[in-house]
C-alpha positions in Angstrom: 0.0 0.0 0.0 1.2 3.3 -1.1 1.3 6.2 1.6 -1.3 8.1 -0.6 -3.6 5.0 -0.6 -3.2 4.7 3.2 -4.3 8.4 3.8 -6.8 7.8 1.7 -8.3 4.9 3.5 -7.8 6.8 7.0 -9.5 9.5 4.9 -13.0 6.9 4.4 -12.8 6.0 7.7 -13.0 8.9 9.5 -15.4 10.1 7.0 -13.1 13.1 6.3 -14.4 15.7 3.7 -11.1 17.1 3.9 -7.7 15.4 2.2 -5.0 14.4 4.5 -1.2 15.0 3.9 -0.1 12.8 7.2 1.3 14.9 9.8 -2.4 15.5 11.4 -2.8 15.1 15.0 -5.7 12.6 15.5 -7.4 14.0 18.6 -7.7 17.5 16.4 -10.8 15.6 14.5 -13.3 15.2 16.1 -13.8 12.1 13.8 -11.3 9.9 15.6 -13.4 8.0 17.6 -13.8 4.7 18.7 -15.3 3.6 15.8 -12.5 5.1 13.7 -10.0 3.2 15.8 -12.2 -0.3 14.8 -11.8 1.1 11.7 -8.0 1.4 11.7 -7.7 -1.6 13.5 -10.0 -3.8 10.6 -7.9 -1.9 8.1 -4.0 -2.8 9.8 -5.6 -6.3 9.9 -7.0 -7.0 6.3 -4.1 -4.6 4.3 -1.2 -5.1 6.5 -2.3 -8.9 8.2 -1.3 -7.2 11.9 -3.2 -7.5 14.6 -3.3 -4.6 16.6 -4.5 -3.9 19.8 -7.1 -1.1 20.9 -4.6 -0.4 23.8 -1.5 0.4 20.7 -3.6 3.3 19.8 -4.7 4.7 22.9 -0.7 6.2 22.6 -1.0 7.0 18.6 -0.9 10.8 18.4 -0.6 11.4 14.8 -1.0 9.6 11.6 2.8 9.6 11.1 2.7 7.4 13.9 0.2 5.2 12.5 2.2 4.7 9.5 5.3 4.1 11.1 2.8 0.9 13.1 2.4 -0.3 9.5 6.5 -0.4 8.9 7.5 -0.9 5.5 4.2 -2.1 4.2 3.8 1.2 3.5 5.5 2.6 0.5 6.3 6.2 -1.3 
């Protein structure tokens, strides 16, 4: 998955009218919520075949940080 692609999907799950560049703090949106964070989780799990906890993003502050979660299964 590209890093354009992976904004993109953080974009649909937050239901974001806006486009996201990746250097967002999360708790800025009033969108990330705990149904976004099932939503991130579903997506780390079916894209990137991790299984992360609900407790690993209770510490994400930014998307930068979720990207780095995804290591190098995210690409330029």
């Amino acid at each position: 998955m590209t890093k354009k692609d992976f904004l993109n999907e953080l974009t649909e799950i937050m239901q974001l009218d806006e486009v996201l560049i990746g250097d967002e703090v999360l708790e800025d949106f009033d969108e990330w919520d705990s149904m976004a964070n099932l939503g991130v989780l579903s997506m780390f799990d079916i894209e990137f075949s991790t299984n992360l906890e609900i407790d690993s993003l209770k510490n994400i502050k930014t998307i930068t940080e979720l990207m780095v979660l995804a290591g190098d299964k995210i690409s330029d």
